[in-house]
TIVEX-514962 format. One record per residue (C-alpha): residue in three letters; x, y, z. Coordinates in steps of 0.1 Angstrom, whole numbers, padded with zeros to 4 digits, always signed. Layout:
ALAXYZ/...
# end
This chain:
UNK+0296-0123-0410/UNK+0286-0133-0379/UNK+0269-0110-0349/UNK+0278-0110-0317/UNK+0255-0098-0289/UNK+0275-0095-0259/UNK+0260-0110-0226/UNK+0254-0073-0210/UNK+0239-0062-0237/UNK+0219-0096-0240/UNK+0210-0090-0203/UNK+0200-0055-0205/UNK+0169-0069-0232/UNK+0158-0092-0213/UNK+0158-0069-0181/UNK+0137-0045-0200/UNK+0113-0065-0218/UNK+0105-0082-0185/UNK+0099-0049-0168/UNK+0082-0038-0198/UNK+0055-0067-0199/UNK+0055-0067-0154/UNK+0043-0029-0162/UNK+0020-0036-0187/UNK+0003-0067-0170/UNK+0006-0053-0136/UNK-0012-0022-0143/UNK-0041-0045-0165/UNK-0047-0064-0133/UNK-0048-0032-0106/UNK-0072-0019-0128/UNK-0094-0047-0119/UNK-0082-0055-0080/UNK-0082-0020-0069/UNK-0116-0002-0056/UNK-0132+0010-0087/UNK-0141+0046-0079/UNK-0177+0055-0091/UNK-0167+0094-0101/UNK-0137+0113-0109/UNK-0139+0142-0084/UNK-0110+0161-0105/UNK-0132+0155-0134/UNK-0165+0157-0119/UNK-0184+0133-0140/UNK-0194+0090-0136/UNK-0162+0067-0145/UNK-0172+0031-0160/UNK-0176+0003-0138/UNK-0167-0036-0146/UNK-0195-0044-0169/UNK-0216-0072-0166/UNK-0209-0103-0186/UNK-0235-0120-0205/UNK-0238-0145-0236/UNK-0252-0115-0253/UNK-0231-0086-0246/UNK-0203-0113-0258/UNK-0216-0119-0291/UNK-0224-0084-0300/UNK-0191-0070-0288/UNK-0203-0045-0268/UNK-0190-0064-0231/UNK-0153-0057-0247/UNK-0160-0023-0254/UNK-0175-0018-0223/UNK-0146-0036-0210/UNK-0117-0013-0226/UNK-0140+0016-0212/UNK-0137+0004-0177/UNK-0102-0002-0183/UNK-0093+0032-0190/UNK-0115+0047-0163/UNK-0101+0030-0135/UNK-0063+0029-0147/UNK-0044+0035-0117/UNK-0032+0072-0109/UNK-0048+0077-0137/UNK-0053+0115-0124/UNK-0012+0114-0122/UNK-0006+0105-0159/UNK-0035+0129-0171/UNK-0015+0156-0155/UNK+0021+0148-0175/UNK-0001+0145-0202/UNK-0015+0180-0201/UNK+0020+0190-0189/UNK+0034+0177-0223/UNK+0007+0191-0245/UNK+0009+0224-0233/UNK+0045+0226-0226/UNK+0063+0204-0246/UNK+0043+0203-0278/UNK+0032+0240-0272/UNK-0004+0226-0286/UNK-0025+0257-0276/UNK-0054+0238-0255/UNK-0062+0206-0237/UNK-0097+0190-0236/UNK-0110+0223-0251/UNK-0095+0244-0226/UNK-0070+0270-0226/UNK-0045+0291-0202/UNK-0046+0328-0204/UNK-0028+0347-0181/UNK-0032+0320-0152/UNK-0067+0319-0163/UNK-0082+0288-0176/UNK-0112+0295-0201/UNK-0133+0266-0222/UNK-0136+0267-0259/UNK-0174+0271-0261/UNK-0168+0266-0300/UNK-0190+0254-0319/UNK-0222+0260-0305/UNK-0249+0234-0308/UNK-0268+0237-0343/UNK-0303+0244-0336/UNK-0295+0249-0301/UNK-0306+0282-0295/UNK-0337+0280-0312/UNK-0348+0250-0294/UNK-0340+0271-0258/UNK-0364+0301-0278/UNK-0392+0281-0285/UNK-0392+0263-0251/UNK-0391+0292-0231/UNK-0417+0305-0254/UNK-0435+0275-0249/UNK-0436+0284-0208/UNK-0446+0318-0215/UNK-0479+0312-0232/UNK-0488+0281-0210/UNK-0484+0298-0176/UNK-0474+0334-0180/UNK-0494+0353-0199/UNK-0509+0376-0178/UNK-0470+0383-0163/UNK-0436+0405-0174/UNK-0413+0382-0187/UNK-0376+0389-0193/UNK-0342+0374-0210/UNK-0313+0377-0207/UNK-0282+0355-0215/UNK-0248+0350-0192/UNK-0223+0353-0215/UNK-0188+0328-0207/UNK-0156+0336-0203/UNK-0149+0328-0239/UNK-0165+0360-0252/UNK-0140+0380-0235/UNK-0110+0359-0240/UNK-0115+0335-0267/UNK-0110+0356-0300/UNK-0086+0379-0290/UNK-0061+0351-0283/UNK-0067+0333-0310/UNK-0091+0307-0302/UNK-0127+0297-0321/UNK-0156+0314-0309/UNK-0195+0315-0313/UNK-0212+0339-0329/UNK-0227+0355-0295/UNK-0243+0380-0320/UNK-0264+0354-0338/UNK-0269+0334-0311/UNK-0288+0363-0288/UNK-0308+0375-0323/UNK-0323+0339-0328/UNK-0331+0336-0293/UNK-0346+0373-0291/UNK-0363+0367-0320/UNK-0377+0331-0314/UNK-0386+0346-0281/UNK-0405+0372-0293/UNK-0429+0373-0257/UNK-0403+0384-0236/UNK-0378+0417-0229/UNK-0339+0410-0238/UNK-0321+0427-0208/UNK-0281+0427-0223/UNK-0257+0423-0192/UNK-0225+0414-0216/UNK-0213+0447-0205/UNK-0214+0444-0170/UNK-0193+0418-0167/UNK-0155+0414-0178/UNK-0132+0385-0177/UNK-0122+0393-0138/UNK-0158+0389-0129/UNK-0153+0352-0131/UNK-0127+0324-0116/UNK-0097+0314-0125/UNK-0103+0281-0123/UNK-0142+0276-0130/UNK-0168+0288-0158/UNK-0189+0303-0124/UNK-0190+0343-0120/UNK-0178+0353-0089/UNK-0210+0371-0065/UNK-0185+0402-0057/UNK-0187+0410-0088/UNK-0222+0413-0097/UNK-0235+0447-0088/UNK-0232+0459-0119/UNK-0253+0432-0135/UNK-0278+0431-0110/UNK-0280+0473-0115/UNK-0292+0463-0153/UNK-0313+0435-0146/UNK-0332+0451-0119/UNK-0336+0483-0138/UNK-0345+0468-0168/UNK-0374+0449-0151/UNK-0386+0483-0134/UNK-0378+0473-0095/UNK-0360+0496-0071/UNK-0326+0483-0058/UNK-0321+0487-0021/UNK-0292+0501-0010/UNK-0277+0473+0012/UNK-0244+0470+0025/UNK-0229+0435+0022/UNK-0199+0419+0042/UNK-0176+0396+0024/UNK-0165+0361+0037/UNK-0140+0341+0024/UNK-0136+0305+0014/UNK-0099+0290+0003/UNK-0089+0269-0015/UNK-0118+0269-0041/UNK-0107+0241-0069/UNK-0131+0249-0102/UNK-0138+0225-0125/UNK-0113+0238-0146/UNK-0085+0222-0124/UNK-0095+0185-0130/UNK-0101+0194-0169/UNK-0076+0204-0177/UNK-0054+0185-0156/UNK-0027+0216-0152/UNK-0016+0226-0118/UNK-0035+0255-0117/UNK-0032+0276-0084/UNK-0070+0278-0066/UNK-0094+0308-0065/UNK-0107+0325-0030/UNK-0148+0321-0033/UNK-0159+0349-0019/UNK-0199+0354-0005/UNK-0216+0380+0011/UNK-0234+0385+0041/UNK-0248+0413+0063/UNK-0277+0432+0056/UNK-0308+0415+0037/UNK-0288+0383+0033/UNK-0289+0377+0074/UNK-0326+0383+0071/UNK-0335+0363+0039/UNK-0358+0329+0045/UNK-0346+0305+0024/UNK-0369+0271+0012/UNK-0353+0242-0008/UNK-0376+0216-0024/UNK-0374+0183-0013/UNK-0355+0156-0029/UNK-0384+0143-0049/UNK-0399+0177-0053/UNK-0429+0170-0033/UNK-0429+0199-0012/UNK-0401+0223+0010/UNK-0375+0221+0038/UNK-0361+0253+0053/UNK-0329+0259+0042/UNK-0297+0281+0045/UNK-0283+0309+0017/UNK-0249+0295+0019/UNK-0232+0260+0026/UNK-0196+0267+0035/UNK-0188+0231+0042/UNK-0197+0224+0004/UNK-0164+0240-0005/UNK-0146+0209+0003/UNK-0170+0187-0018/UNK-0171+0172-0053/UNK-0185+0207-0065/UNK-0172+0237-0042/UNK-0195+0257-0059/UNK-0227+0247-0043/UNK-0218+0269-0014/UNK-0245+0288-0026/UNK-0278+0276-0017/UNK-0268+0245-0010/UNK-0263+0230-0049/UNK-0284+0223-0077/UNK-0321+0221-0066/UNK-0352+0224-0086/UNK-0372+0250-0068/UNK-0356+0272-0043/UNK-0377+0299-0024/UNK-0360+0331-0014/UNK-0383+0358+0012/UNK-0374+0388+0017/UNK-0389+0402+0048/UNK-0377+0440+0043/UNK-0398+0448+0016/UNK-0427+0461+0018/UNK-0435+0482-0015/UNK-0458+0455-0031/UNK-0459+0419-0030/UNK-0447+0411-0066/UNK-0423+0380-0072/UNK-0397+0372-0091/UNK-0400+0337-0109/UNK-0359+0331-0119/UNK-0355+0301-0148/UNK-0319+0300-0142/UNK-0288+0272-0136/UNK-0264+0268-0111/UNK-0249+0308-0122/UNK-0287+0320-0109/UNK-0277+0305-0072/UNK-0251+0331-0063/UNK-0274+0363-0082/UNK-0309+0351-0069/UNK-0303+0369-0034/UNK-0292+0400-0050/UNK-0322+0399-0073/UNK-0342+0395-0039/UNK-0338+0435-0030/UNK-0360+0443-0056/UNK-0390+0413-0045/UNK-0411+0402-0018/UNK-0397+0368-0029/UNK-0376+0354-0059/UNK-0383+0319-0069/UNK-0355+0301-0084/UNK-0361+0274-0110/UNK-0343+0248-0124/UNK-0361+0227-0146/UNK-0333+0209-0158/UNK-0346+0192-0123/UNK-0379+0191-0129/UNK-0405+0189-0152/UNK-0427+0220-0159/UNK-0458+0208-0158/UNK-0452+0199-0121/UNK-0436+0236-0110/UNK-0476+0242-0103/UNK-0482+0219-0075/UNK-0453+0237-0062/UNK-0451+0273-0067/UNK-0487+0295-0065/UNK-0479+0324-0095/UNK-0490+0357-0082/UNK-0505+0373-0115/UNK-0487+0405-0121/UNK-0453+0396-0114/UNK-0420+0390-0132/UNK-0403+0361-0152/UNK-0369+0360-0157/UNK-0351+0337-0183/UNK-0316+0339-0173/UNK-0295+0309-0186/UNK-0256+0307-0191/UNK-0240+0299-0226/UNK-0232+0260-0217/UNK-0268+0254-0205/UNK-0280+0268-0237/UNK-0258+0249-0257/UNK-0277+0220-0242/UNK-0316+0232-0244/UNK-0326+0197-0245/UNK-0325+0194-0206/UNK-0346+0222-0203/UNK-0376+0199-0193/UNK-0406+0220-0204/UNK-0432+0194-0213/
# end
């Protein structure tokens, strides 16, 4: 029997194949003519640039792999087809999370699931490790910022940690220093929509318990809110949803009009006088560093108003302790906010003078936690 392909028909394959391959080709070769962009700002982390090639790379196959990496990275609108693809999984397939991240209620909230074995032991033993170097003769506290998973991740059905566990090995690994619990304090609404940050409106409550569990007076201080819009967490480039945008809120008036603020210098060698808030930064690649300016290994906060005694506060913190350090400042002279994911401990004393007799805080999120290796104590 013999087949007959009619000419439309014919013509129709031919059409499509050609547009086919022309797609298929065309996009291979943008990827490489195109300005390669060194960072997704939707994703907020370093995209692969056209790797070099070499005689060795060749033979041992990594140039290819490096190759299909930069391919991928730099495929054009790429941010375009990451959004139909979240669109589809969420919507289509009805799969329940994308990249680890779920929708609740407008609400986007990462799977913090599992936690890093041996994670929070390692945290324990470092911060120990700090204690008896330099602050033995001091009051040291913990206390642990839960994420937006503890509130939201079980009770929809999602993987979670074992918080419980997590906060006894820590407690008991860091036997030298006071838990303060502030899980209660807080409640899903106390963060945004969009990001894994608390919100500073919020935090009365939590800087009530802090402060009262480290035995300092809270000044009563009225604070004006200011508002910034659109705020785009990182949520929003994550998961690749149109998600609508938060308001970040700060707050002003009061101490915080008053408060001298210090940032270290870009090589940590000594200080620059700063601002407490960065408004322009909410158009950035991370809207969030607003407060204080971004991620900084030693920021100085002075409080000229108070005049009880002239203890400090030294806050080991991450990015969460830049919107609570000027709160915490009602109850110092001065708080002294560390990050020594920046820096290495045994430089903080060239840079900070510990007044005997003061306070430590350890106050470190769930994420940062999960990752106690960057905690450079050594």
């Amino acid at each position: 029997m013999k087949i007959v392909i009619k000419k439309s028909r014919r013509g129709f394959a031919w059409t499509f194949a050609t547009l086919f391959l022309a797609a298929i080709f065309g996009f291979g070769v943008m990827a490489f003519v195109h300005p390669a962009h060194a960072i997704s700002i939707s994703e907020r982390r370093k995209l692969a640039l056209l790797p070099a090639f070499t005689a060795a790379s060749l033979l041992s196959g990594t140039y290819f792999r490096d190759l299909e990496t930069f391919m991928l990275d730099q495929f054009p609108w790429r941010d375009q087809f990451l959004r139909i693809k979240a669109f589809n999984q969420f919507y289509v397939y009805r799969l329940k999370d994308n990249h680890n991240i779920f929708i609740k209620d407008q609400t986007a909230v990462a799977i913090s699931y599992p936690f890093a074995a041996g994670a929070d032991e390692l945290a324990a033993r470092k911060m120990s490790f700090l204690i008896d170097t330099y602050f033995q003769d001091m009051n040291v506290y913990l206390s642990v910022i839960p994420d937006k998973a503890f509130y939201l991740a079980a009770r929809n059905g999602y993987p979670a940690i074992d918080y419980e566990t997590l906060l006894e090995n820590l407690q008991k690994g860091c036997a030298g220093a006071a838990y303060s619990d502030i899980f209660a304090t807080l409640t899903a609404d106390d963060y945004y929509r969009t990001d894994s940050h608390w919100r500073q409106e919020c935090l009365s409550p939590t800087v009530a318990r802090l402060l009262t569990d480290m035995k300092r007076k809270q000044m009563a201080s009225a604070y004006d809110p200011r508002e910034l819009y659109p705020f785009y967490g990182v949520y929003c480039g994550q998961s690749a949803l149109p998600l609508d945008p938060d308001t970040l809120t700060y707050l002003t008036g009061g101490l915080f009009d008053q408060v001298k603020i210090f940032r270290s210098t870009a090589n940590s060698q000594g200080f620059e006088a700063s601002s407490l808030y960065d408004p322009d930064m909410i158009a950035k690649n991370d809207p969030y560093d607003v407060f204080l300016g971004g991620a900084c290994s030693v920021v100085i906060l002075e409080n000229p108003r108070y005049a009880d005694d002239t203890k400090e506060l030294y806050l080991f913190s991450d990015s969460f302790g830049r919107s609570i350090a000027p709160q915490l400042l009602e109850g110092y002279s001065r708080v002294v906010l560390i990050d020594i994911r920046y820096i290495r401990a045994s430089r903080l004393p060239d840079l900070v003078h510990y007044q005997p007799g003061s306070d430590v805080l350890f106050l470190y999120s769930i994420e940062t936690l999960d990752t106690a290796s960057s905690l450079n104590t050594d």
